[in-house]
MOPAC internal coordinates of N, CA, C and O (Angstrom, degrees):
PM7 1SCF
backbone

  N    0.0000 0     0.00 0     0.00 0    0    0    0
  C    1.4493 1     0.00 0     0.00 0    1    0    0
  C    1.5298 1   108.29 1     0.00 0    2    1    0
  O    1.2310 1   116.33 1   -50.42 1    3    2    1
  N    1.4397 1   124.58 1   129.58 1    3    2    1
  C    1.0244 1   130.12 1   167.71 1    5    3    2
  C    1.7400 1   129.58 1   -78.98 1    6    5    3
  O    1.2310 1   130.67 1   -57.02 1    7    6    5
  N    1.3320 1    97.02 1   122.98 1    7    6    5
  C    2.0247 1    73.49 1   167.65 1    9    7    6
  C    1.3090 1   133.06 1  -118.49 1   10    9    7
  O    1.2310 1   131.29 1   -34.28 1   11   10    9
  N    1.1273 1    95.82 1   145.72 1   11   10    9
  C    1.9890 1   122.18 1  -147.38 1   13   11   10
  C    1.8434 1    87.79 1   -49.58 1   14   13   11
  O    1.2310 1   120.99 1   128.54 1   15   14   13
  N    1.3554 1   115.71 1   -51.46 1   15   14   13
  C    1.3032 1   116.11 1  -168.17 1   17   15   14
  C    1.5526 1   128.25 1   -36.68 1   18   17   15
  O    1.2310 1   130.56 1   128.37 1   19   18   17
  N    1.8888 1    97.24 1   -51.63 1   19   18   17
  C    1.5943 1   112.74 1   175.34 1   21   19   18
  C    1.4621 1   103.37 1   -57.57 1   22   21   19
  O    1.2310 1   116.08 1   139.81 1   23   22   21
  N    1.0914 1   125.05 1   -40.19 1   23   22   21
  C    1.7241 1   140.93 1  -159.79 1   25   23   22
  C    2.0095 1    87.91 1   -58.11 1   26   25   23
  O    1.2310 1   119.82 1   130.02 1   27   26   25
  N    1.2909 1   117.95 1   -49.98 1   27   26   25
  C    1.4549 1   118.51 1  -157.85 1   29   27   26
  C    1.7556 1   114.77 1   -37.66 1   30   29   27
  O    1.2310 1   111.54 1   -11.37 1   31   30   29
  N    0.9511 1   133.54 1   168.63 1   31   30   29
  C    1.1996 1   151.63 1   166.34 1   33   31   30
  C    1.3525 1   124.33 1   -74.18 1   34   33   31
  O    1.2310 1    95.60 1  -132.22 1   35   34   33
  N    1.2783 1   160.42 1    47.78 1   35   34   33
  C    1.3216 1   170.24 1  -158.02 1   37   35   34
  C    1.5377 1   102.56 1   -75.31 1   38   37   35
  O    1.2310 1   126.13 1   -34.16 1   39   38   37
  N    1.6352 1   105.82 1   145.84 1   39   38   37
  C    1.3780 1    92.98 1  -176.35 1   41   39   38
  C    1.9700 1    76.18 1  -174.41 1   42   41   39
  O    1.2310 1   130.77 1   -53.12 1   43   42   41
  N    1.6139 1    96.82 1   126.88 1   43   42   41
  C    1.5316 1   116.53 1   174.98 1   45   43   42
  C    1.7212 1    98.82 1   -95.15 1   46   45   43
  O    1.2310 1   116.92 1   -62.98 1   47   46   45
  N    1.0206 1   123.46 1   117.02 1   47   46   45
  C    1.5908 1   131.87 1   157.31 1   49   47   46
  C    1.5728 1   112.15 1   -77.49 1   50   49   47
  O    1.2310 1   109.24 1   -72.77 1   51   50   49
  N    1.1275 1   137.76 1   107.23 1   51   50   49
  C    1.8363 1   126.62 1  -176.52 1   53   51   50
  C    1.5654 1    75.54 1  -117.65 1   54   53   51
  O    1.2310 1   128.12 1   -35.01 1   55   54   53
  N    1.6165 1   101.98 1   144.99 1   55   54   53
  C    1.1872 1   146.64 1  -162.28 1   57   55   54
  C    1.4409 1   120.52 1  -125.85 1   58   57   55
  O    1.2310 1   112.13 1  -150.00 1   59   58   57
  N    1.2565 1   132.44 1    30.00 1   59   58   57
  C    1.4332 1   129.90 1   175.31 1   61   59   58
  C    1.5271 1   112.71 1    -2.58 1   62   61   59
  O    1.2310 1   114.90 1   -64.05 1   63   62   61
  N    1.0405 1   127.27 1   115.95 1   63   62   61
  C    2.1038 1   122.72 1  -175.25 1   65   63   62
  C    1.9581 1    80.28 1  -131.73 1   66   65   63
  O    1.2310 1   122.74 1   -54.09 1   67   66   65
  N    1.6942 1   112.35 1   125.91 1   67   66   65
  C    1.2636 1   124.69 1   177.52 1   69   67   66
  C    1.7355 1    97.79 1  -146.56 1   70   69   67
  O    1.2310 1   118.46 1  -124.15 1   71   70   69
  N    1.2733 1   120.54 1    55.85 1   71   70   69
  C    1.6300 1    97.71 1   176.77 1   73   71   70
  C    1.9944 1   108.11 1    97.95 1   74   73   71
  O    1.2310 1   125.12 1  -171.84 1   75   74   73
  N    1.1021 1   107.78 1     8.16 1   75   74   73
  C    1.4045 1   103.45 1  -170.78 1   77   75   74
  C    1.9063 1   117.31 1  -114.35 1   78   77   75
  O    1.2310 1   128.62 1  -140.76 1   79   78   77
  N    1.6595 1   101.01 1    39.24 1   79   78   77
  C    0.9737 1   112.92 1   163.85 1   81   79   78
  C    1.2267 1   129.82 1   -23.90 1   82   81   79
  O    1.2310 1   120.48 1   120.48 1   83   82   81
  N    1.9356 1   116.69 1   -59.52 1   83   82   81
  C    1.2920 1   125.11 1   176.42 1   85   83   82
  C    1.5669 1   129.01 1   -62.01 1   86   85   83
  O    1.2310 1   127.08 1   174.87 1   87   86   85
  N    1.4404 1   103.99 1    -5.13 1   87   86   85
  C    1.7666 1   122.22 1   173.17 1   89   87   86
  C    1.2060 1   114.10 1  -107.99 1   90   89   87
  O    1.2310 1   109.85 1   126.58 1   91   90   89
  N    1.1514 1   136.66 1   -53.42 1   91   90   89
  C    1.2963 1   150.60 1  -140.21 1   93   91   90
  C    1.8721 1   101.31 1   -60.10 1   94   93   91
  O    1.2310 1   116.45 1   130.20 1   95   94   93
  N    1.2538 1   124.35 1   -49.80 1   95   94   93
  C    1.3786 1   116.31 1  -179.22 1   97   95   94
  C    1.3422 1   111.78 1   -73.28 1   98   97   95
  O    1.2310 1   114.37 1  -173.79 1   99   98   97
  N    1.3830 1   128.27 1     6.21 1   99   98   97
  C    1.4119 1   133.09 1   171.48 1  101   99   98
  C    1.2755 1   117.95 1  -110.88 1  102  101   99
  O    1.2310 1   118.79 1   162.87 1  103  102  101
  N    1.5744 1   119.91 1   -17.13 1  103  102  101
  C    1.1813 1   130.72 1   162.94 1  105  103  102
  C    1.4267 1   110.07 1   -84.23 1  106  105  103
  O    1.2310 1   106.76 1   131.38 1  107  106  105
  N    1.3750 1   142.24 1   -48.62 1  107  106  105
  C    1.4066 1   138.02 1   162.18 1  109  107  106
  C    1.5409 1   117.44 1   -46.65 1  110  109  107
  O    1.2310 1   119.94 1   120.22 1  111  110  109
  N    1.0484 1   117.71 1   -59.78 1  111  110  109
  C    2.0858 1   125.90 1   155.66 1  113  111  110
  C    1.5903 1    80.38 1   -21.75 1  114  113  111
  O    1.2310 1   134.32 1    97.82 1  115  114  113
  N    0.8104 1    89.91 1   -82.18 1  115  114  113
  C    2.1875 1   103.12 1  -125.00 1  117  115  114
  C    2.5366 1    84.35 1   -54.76 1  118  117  115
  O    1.2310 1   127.17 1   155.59 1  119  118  117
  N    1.2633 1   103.81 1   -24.41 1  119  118  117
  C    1.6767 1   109.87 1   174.81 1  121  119  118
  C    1.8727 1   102.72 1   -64.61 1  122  121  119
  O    1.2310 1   135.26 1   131.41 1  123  122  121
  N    0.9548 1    88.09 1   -48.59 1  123  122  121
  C    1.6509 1   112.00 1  -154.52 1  125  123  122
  C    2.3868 1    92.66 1   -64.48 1  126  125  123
  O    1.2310 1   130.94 1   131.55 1  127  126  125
  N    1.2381 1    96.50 1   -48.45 1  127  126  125
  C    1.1159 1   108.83 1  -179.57 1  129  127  126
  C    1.3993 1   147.34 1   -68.18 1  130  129  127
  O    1.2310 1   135.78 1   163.36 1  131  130  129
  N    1.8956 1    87.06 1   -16.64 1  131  130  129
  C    2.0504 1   106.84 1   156.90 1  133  131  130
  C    1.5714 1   116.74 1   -25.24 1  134  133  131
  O    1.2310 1   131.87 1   -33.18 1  135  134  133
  N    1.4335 1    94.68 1   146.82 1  135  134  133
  C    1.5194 1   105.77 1   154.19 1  137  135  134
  C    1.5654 1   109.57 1   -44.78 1  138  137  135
  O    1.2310 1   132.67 1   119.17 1  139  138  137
  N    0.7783 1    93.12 1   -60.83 1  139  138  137
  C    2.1335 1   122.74 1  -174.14 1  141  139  138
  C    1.1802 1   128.76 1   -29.28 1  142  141  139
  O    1.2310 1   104.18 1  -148.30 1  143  142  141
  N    1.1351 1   146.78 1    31.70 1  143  142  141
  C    1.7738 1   139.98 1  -127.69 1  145  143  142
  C    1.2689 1    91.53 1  -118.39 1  146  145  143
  O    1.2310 1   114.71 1  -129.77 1  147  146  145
  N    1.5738 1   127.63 1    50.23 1  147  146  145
  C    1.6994 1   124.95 1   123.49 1  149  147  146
  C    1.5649 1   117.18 1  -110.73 1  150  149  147
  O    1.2310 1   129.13 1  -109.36 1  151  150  149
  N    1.3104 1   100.01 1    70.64 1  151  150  149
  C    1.6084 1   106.18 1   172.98 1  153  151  150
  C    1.1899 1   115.77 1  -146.46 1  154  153  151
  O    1.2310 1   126.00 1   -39.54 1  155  154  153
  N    1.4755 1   106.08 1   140.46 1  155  154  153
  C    1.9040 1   121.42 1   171.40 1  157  155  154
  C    1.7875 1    93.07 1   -86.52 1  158  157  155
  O    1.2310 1   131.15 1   -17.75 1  159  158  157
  N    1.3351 1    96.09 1   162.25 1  159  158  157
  C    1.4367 1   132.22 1  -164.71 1  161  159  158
  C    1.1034 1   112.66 1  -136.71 1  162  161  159
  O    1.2310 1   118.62 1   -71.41 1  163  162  161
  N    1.5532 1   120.24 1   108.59 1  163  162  161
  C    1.7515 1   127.03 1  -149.91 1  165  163  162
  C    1.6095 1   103.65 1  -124.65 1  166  165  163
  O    1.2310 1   118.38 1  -102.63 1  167  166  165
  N    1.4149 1   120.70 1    77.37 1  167  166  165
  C    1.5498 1   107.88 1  -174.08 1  169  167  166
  C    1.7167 1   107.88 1   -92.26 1  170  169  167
  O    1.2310 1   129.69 1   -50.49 1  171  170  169
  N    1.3152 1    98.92 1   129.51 1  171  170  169
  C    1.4748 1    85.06 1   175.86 1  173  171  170
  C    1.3032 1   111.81 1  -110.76 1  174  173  171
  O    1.2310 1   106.80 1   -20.50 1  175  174  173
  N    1.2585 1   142.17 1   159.50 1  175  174  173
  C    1.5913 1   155.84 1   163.01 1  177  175  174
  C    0.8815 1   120.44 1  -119.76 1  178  177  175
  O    1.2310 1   130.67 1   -55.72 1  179  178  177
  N    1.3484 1    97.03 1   124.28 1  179  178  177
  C    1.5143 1   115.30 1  -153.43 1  181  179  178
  C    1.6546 1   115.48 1  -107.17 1  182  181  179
  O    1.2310 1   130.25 1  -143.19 1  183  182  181
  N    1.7035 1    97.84 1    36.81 1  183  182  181
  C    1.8765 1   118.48 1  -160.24 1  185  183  182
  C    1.8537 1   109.92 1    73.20 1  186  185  183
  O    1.2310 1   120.40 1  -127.95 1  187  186  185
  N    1.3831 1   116.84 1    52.05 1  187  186  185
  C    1.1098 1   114.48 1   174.95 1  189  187  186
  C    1.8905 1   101.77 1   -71.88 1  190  189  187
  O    1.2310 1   122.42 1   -29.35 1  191  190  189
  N    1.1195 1   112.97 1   150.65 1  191  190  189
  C    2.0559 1   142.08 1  -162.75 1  193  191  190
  C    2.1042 1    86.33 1  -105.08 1  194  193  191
  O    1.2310 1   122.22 1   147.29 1  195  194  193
  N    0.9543 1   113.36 1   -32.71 1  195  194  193
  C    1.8800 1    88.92 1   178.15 1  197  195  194
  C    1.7543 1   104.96 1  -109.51 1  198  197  195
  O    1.2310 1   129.25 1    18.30 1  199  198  197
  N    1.2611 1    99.78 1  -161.70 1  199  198  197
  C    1.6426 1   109.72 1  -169.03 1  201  199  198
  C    1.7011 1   109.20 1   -74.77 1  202  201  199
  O    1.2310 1   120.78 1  -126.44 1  203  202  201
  N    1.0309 1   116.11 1    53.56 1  203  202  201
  C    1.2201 1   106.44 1  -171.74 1  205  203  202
  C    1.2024 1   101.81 1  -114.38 1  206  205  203
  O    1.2310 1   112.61 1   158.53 1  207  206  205
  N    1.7234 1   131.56 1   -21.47 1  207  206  205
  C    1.4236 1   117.77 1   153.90 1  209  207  206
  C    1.3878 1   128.88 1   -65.57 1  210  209  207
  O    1.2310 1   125.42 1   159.57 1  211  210  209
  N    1.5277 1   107.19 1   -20.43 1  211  210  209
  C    1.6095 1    90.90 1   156.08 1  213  211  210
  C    1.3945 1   141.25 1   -91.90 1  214  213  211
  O    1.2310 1   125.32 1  -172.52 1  215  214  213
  N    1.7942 1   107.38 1     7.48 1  215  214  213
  C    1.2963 1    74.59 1   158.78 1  217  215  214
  C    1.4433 1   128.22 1  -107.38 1  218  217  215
  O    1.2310 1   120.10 1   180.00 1  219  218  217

């Protein structure tokens, strides 16, 4: 018997975040918005200086 679960589609998105406040909620949208919706979303910050760790 197989299970359906292992079968799924997995897929890591990593997100480089360096200072790119003025993109970043248009780059997460446009991630967020795939066909694809079995995926984690990995942003890392790498000590970005504007608001880009919060979002």
């Amino acid at each position: 018997m197989v299970n359906v679960e292992e079968n799924k589609v997995k897929v890591s998105v990593i997100i480089p975040v360096y200072n790119v406040e003025k993109y970043l909620r248009e780059c997460l949208d446009s991630v967020v918005n795939q066909t694809l919706k079995d995926i984690e979303i990995i942003c890392v910050d790498d000590g970005s200086t504007d608001g880009s760790g919060a979002i």
